[in-house]
N, C-alpha and C positions, 0 to 999 in steps of 0.2 A: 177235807173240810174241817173235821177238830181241828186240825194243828194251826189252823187259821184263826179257829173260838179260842185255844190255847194263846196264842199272840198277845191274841186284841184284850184279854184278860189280865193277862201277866201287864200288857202295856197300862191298861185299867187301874193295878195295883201300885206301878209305878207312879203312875201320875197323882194319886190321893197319898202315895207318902211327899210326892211333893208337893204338895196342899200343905198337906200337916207341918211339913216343915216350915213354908212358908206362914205361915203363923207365928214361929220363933225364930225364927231365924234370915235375917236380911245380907241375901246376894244375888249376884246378879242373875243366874239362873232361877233362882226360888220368886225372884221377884217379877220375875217374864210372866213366871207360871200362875202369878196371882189371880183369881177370879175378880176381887173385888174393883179389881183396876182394868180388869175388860168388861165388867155390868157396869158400874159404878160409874154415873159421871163427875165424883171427886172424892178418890176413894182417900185414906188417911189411917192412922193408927188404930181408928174406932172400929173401922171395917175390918179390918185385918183378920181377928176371932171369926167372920165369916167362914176363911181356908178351913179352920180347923174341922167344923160342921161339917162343910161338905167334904173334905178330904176322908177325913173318918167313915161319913156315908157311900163316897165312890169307892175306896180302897175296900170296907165292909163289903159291898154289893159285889165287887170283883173275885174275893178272895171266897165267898159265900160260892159263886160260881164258877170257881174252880173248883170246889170241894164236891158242890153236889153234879158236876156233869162228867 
């Protein structure tokens, strides 16, 4: 069962660098993975700094636990 919390963690860390990329960076993958344009009903430039927050916070929270478990 770790190697399963191992996974879903590492997948965790992936997905918050691509938040954060998605923040500076526009393609078509980064742009799938935007949050602001699955909450947002008209997401735009202004929302974008959104990824960065939460990206930094999921990718944080992930890599936080991987270290302490």
């Amino acid at each position: 069962m770790e190697n399963l919390d191992t996974i879903v963690t590492v997948i965790g860390i992936i997905y918050g660098v691509l938040l954060v990329l998605a923040a500076f960076i526009r393609t078509k993958l980064t742009e799938a993975f935007r949050i602001d344009a699955l909450f947002m009903p008209k997401p735009s430039e202004a929302t974008r700094p959104l990824n960065l927050v939460i990206g930094i916070l999921v990718a944080g929270y992930s890599i936080y636990s991987l270290l302490k478990g």
